[in-house]
TILUM-183992 format. One record per atom (N, C-alpha, C, O, CB): residue number from 1; residue in one letter; atom name; x negated, y, z. Coordinates in steps of 0.1 Angstrom, whole numbers, plus 2048, in hexadecimal, padded with zeros to 3 digits. Last residue first. Glycine has a CB too. Layout:
+------+------+------+-----+-----+-----+
: resi : resn : name :   x :   y :   z :
+------+------+------+-----+-----+-----+
:  NUM :    a :   CA :   X :   Y :   Z :
...
+------+------+------+-----+-----+-----+
***
This chain:
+------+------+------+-----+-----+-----+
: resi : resn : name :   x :   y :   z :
+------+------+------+-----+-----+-----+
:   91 :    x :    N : 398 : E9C : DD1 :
:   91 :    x :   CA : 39B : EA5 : DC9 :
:   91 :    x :    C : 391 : E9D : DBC :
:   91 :    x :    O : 390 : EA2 : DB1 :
:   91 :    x :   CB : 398 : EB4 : DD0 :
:   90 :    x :    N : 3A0 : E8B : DEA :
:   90 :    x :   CA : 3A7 : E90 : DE1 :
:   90 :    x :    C : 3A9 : E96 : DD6 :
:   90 :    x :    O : 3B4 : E96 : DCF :
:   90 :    x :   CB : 3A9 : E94 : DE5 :
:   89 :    x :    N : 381 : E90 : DF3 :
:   89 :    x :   CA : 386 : E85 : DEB :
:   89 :    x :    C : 390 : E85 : DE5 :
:   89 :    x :    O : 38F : E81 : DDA :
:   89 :    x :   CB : 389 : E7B : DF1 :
:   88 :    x :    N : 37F : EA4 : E06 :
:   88 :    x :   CA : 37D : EA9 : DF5 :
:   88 :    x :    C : 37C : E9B : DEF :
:   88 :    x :    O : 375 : E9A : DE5 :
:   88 :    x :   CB : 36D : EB5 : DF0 :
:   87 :    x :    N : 37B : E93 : E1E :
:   87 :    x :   CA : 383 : EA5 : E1B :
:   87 :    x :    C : 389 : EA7 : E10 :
:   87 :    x :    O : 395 : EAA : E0F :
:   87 :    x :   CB : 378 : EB2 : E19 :
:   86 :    x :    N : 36E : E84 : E27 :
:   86 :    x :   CA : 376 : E80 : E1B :
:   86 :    x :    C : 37D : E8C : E19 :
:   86 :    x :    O : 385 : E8D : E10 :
:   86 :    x :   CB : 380 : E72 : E1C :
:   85 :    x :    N : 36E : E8A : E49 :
:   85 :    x :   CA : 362 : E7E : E3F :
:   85 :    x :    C : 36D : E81 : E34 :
:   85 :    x :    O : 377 : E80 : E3A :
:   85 :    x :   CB : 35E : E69 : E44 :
:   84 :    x :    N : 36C : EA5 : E62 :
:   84 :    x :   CA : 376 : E9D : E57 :
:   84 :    x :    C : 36B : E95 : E4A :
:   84 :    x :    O : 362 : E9B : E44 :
:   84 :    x :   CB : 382 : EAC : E4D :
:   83 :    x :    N : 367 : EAE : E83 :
:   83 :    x :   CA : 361 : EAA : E75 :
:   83 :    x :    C : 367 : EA0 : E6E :
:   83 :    x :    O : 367 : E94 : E71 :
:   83 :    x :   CB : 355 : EA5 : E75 :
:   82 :    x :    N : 36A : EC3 : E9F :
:   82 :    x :   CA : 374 : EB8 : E92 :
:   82 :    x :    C : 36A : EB7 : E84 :
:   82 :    x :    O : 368 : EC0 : E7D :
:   82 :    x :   CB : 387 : EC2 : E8B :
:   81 :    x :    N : 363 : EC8 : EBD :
:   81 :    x :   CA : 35F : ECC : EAA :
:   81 :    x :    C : 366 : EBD : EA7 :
:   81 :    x :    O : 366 : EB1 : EAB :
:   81 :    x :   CB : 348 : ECF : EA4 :
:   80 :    x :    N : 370 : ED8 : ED9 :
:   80 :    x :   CA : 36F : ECC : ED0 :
:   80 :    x :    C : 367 : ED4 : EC0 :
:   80 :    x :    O : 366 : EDF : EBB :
:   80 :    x :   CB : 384 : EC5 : ECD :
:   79 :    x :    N : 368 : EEE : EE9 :
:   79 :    x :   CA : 372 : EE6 : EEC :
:   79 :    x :    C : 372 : EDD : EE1 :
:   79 :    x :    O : 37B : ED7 : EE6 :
:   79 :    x :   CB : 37E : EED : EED :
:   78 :    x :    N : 348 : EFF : EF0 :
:   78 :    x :   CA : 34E : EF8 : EE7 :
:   78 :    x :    C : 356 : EEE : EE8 :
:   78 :    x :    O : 351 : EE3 : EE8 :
:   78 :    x :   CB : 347 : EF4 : EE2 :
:   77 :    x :    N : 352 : F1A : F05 :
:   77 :    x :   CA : 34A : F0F : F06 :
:   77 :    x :    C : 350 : F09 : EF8 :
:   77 :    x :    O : 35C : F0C : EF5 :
:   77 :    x :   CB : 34B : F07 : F16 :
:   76 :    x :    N : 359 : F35 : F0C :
:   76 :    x :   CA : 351 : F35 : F03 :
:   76 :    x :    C : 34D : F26 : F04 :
:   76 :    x :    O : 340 : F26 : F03 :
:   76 :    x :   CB : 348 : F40 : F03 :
:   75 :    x :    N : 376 : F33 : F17 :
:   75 :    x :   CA : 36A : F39 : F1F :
:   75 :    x :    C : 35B : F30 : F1A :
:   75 :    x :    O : 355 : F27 : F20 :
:   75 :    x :   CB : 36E : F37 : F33 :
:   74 :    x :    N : 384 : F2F : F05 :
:   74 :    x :   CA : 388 : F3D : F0B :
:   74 :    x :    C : 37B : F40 : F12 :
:   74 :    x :    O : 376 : F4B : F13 :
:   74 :    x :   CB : 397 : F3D : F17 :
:   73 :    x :    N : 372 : F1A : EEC :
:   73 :    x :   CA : 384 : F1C : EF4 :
:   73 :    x :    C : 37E : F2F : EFA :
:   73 :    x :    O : 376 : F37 : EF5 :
:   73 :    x :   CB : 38B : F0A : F0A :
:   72 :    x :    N : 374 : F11 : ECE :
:   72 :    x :   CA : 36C : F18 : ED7 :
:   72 :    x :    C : 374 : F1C : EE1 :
:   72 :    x :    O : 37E : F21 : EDE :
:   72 :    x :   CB : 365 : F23 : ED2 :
:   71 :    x :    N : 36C : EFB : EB4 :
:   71 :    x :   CA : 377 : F00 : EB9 :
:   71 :    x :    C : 373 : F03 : ECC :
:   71 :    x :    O : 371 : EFB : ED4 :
:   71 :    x :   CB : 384 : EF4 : EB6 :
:   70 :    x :    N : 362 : EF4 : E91 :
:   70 :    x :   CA : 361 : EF6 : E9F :
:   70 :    x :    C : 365 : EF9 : EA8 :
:   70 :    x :    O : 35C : F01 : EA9 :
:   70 :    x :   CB : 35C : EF9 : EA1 :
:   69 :    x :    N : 367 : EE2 : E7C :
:   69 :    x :   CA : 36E : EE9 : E80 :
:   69 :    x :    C : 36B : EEB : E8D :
:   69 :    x :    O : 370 : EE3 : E95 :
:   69 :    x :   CB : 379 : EE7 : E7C :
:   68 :    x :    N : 35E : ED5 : E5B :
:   68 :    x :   CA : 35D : ED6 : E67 :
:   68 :    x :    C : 361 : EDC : E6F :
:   68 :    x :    O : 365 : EE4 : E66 :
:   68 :    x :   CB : 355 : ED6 : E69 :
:   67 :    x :    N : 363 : EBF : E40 :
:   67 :    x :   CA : 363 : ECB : E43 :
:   67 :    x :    C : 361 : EC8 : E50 :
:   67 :    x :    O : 361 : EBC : E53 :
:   67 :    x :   CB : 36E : ED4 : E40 :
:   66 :    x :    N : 353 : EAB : E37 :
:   66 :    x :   CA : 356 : EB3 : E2C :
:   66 :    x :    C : 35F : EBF : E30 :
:   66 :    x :    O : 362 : EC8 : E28 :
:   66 :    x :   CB : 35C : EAB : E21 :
:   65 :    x :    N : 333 : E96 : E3F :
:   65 :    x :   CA : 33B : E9F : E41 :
:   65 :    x :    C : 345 : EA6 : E35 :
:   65 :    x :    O : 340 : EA7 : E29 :
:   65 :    x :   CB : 331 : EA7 : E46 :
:   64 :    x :    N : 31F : E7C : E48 :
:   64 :    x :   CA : 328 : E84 : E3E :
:   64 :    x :    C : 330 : E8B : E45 :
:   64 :    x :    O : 334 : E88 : E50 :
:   64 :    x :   CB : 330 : E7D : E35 :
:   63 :    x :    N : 304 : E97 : E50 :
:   63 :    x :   CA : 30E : E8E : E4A :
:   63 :    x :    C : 313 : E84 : E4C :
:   63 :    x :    O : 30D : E7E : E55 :
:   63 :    x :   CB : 30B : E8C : E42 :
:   62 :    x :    N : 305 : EA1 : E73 :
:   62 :    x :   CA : 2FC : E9F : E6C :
:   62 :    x :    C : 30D : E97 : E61 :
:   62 :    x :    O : 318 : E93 : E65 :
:   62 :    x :   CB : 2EB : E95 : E75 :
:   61 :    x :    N : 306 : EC0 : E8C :
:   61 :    x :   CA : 30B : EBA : E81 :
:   61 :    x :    C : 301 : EB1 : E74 :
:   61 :    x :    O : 2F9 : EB7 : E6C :
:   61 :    x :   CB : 313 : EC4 : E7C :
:   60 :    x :    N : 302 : EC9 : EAE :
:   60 :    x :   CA : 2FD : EC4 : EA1 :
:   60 :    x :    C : 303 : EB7 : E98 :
:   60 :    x :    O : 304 : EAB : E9B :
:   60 :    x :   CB : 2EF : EC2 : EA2 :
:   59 :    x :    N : 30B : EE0 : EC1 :
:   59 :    x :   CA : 313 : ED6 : EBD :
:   59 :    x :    C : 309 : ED0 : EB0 :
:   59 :    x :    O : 30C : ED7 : EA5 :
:   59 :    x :   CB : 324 : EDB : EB9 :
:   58 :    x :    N : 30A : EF4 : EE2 :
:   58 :    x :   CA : 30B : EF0 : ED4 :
:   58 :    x :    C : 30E : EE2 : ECD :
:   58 :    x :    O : 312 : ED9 : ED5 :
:   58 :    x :   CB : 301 : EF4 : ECF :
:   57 :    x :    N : 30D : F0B : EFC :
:   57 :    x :   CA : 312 : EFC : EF3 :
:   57 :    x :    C : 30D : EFD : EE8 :
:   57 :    x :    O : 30A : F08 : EE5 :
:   57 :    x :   CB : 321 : EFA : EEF :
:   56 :    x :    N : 301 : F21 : F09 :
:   56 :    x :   CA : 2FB : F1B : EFF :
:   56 :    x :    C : 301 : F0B : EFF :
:   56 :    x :    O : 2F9 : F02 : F02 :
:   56 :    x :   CB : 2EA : F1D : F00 :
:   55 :    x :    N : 319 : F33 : F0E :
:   55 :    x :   CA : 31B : F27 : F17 :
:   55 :    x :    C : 311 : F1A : F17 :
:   55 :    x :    O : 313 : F10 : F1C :
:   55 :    x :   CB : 329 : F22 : F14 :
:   54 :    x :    N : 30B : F4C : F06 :
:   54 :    x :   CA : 316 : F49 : F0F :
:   54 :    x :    C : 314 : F3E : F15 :
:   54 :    x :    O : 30E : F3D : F1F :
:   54 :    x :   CB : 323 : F48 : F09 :
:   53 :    x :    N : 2F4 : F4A : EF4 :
:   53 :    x :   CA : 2F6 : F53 : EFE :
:   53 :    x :    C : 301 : F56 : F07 :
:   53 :    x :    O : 301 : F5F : F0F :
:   53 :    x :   CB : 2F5 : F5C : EFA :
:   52 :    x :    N : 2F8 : F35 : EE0 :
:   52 :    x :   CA : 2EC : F38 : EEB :
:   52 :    x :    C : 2F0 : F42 : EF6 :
:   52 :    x :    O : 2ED : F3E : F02 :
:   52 :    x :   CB : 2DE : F3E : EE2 :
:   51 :    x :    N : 30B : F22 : ED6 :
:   51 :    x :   CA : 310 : F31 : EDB :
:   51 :    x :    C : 300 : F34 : EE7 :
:   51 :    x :    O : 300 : F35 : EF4 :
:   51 :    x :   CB : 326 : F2F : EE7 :
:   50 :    x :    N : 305 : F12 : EBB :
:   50 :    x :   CA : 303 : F13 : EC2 :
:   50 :    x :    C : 308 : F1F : EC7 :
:   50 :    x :    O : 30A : F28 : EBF :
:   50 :    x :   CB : 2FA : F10 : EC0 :
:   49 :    x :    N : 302 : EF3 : E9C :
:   49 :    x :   CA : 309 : F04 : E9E :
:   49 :    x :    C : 306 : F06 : EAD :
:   49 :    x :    O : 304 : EFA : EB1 :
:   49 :    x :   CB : 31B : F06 : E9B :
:   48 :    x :    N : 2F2 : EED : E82 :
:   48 :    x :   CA : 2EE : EE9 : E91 :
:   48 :    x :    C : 2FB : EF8 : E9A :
:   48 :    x :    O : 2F8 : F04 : E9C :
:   48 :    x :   CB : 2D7 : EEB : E95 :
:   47 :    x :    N : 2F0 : ED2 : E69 :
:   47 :    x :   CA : 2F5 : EDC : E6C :
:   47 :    x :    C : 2F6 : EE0 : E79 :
:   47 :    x :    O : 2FC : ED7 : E7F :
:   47 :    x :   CB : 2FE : EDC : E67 :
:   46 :    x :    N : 2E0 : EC2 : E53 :
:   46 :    x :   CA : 2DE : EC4 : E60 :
:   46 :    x :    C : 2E7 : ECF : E5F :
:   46 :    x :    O : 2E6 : ED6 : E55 :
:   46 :    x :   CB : 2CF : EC4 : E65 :
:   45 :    x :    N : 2D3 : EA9 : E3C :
:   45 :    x :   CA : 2D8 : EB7 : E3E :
:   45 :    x :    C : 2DD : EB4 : E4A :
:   45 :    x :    O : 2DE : EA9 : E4D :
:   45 :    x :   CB : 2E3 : EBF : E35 :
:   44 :    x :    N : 2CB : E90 : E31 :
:   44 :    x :   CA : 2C1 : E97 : E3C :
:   44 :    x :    C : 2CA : EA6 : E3A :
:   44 :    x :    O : 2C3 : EAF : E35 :
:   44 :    x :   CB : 2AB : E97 : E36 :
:   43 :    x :    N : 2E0 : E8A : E1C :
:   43 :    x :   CA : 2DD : E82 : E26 :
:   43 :    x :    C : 2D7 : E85 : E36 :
:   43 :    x :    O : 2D9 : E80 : E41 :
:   43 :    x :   CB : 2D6 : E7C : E20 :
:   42 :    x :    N : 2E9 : EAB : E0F :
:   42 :    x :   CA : 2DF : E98 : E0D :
:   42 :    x :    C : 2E4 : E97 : E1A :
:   42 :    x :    O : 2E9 : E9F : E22 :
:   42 :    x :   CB : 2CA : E95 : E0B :
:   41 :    x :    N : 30C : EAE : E08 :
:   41 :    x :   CA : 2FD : EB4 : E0F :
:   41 :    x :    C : 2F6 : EAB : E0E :
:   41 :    x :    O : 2FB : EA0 : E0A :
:   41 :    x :   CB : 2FC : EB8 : E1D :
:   40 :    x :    N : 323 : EBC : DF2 :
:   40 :    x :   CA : 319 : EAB : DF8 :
:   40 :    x :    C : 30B : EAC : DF9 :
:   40 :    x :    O : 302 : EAC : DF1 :
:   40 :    x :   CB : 318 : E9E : DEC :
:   39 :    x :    N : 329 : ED5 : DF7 :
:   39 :    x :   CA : 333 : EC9 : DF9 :
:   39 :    x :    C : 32B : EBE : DF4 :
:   39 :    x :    O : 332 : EB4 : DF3 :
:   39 :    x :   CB : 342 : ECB : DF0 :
:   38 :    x :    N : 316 : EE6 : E0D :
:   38 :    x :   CA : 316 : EDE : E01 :
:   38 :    x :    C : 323 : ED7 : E02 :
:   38 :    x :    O : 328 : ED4 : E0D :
:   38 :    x :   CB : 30A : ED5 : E00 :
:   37 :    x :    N : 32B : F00 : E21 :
:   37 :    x :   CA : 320 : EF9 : E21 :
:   37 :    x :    C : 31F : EEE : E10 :
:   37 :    x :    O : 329 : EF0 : E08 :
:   37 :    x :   CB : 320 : EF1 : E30 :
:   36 :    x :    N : 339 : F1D : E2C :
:   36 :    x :   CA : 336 : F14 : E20 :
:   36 :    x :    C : 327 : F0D : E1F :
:   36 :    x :    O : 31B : F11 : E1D :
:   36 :    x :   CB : 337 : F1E : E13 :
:   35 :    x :    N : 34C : F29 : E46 :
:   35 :    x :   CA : 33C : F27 : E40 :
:   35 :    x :    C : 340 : F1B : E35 :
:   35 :    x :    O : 348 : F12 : E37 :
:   35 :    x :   CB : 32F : F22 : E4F :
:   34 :    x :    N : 360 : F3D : E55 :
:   34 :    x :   CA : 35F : F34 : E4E :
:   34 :    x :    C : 34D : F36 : E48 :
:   34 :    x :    O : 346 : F3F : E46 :
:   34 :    x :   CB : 36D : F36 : E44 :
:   33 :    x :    N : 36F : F42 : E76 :
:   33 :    x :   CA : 361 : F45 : E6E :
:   33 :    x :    C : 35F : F3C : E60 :
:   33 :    x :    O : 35E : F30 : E63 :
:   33 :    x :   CB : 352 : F42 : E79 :
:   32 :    x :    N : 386 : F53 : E88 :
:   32 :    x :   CA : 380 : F49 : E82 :
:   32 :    x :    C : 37A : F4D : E77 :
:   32 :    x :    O : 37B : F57 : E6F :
:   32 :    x :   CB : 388 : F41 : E7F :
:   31 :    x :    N : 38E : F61 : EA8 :
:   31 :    x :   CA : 388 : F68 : E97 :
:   31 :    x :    C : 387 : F57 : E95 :
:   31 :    x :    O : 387 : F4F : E9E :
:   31 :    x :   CB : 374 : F75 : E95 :
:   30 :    x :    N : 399 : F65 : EC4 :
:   30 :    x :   CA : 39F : F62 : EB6 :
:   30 :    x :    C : 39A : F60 : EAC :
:   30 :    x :    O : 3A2 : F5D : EA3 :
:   30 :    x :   CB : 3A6 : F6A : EB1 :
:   29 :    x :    N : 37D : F7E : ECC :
:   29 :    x :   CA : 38A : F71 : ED1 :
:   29 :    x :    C : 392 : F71 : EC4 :
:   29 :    x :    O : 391 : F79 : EBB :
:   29 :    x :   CB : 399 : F76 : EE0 :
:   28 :    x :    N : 369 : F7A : EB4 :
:   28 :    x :   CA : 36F : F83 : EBE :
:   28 :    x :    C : 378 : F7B : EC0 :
:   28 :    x :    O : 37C : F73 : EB8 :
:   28 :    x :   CB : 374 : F91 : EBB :
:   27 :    x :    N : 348 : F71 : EB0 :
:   27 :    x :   CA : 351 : F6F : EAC :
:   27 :    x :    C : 35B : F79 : EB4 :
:   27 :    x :    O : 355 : F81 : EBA :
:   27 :    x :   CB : 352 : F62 : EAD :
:   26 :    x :    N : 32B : F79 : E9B :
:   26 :    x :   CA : 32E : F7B : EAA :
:   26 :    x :    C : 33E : F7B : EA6 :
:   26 :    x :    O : 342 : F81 : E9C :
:   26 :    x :   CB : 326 : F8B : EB2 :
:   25 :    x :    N : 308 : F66 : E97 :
:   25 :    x :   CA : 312 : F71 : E91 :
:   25 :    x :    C : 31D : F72 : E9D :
:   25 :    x :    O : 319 : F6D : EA8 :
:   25 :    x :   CB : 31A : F6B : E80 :
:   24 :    x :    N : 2EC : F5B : E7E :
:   24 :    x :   CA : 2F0 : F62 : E89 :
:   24 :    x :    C : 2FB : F6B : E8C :
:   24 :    x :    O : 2FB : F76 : E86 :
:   24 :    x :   CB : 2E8 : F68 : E8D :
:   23 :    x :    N : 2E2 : F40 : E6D :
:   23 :    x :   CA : 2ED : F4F : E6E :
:   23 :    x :    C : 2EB : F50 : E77 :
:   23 :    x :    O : 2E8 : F46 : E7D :
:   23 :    x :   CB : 2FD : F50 : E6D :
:   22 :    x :    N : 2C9 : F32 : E5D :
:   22 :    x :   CA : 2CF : F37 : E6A :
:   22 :    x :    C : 2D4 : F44 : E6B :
:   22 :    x :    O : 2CE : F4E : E6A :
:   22 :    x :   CB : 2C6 : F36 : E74 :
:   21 :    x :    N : 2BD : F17 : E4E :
:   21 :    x :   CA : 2C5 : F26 : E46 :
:   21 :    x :    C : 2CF : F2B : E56 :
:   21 :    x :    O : 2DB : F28 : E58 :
:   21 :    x :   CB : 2D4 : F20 : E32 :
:   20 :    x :    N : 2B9 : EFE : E55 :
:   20 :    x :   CA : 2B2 : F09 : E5B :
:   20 :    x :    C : 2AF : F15 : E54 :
:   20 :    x :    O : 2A5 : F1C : E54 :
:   20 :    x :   CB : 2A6 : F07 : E5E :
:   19 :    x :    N : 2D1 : EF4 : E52 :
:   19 :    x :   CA : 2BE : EEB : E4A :
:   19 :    x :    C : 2B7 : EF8 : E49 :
:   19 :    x :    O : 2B0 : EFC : E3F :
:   19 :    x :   CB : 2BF : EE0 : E35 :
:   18 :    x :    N : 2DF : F07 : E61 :
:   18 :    x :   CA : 2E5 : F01 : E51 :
:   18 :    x :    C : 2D5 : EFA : E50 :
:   18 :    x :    O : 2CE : F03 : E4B :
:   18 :    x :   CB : 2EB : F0F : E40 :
:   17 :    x :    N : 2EB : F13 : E7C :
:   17 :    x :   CA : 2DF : F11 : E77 :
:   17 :    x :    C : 2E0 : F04 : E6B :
:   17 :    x :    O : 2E1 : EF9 : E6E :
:   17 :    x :   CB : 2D4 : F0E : E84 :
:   16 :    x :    N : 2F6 : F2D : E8E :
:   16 :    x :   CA : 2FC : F26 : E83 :
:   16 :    x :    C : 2F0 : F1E : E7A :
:   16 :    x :    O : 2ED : F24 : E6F :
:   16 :    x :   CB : 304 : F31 : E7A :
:   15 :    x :    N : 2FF : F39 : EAA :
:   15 :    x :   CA : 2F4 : F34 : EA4 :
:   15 :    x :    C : 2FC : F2D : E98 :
:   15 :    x :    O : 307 : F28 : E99 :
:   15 :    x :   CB : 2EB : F2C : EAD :
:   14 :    x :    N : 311 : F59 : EBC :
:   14 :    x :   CA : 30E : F4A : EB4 :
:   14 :    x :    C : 303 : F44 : EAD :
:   14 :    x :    O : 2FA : F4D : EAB :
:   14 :    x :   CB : 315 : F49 : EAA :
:   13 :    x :    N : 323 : F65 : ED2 :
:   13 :    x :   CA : 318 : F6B : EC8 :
:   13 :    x :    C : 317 : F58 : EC5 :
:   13 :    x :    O : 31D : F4E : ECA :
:   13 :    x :   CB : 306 : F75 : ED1 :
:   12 :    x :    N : 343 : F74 : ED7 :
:   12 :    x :   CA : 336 : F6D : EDB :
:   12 :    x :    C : 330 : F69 : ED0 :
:   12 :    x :    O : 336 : F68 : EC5 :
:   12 :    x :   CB : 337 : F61 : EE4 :
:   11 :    x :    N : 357 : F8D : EEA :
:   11 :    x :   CA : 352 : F87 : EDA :
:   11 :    x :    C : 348 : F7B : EE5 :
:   11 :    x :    O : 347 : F79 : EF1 :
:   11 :    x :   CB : 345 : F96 : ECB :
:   10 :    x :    N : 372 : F87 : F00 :
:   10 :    x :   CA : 364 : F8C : EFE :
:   10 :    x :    C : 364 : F83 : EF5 :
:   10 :    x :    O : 369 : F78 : EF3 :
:   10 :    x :   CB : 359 : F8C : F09 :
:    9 :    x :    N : 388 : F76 : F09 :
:    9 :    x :   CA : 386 : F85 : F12 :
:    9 :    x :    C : 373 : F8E : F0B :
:    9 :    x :    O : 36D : F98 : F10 :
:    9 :    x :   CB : 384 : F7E : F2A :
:    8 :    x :    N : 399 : F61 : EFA :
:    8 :    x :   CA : 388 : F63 : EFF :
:    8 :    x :    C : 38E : F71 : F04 :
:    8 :    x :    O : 399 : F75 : F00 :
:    8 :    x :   CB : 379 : F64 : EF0 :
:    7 :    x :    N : 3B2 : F58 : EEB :
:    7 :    x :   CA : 3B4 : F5E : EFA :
:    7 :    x :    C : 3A7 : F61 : F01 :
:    7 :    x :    O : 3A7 : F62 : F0D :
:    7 :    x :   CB : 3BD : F53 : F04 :
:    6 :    x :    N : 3AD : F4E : ED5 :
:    6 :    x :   CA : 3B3 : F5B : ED4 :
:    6 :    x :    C : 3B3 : F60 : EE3 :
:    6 :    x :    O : 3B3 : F6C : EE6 :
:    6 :    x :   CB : 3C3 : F59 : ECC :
:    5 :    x :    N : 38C : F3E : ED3 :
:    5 :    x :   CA : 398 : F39 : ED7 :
:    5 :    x :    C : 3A1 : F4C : ED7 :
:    5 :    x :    O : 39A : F55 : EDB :
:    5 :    x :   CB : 397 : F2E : EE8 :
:    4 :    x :    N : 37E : F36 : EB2 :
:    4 :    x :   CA : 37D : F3F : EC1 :
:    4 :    x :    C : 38B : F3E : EC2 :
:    4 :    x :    O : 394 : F3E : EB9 :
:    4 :    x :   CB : 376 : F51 : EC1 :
:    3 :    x :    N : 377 : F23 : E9B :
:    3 :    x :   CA : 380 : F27 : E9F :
:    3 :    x :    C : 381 : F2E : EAE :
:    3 :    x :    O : 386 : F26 : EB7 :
:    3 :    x :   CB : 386 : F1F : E9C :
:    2 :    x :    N : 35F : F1D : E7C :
:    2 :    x :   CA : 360 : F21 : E88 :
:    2 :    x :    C : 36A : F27 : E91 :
:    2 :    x :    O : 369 : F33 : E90 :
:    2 :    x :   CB : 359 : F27 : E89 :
:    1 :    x :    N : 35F : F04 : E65 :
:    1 :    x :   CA : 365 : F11 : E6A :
:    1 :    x :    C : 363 : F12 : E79 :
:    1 :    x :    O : 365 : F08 : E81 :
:    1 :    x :   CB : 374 : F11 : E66 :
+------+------+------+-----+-----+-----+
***
């Protein structure tokens, strides 16, 4: 999930790159983004997210993984990504 912080003063644009299935898309202060990825990706999956045109942070995700949560503060830079191992062990 993608979370923009509620207090941004402006959208910002995004990269979303899944084993090179690439979203392009645009958040607004506050918005959160949900994306569906495999719930057991191989090994060689890759997830690469990016703000090219603001602050171009980005962040690449490699397995295991079972959820992720990116979290974007006010002045478009990437404030932490949280990645959870055992998500869907519970279930």
């Amino acid at each position: 999930m993608l979370h923009y912080a509620p207090d941004a003063r402006q959208p910002v644009a995004y990269f979303f790159n899944e084993n090179n299935d690439v979203t392009r898309g645009e958040l607004m202060p506050g918005q959160t983004e949900k994306f569906y990825m495999p719930m057991f990706p191989s090994p060689d999956a890759f997830v690469d997210f990016s703000l090219p045109l603001a602050s171009r942070d980005g962040v690449d995700i490699k397995p295991p993984y079972s959820r992720v949560d990116v979290y974007i503060d006010a002045a478009t830079k990437i404030e932490r990504t949280d990645i959870k191992h055992g998500f869907l062990d519970r279930f």
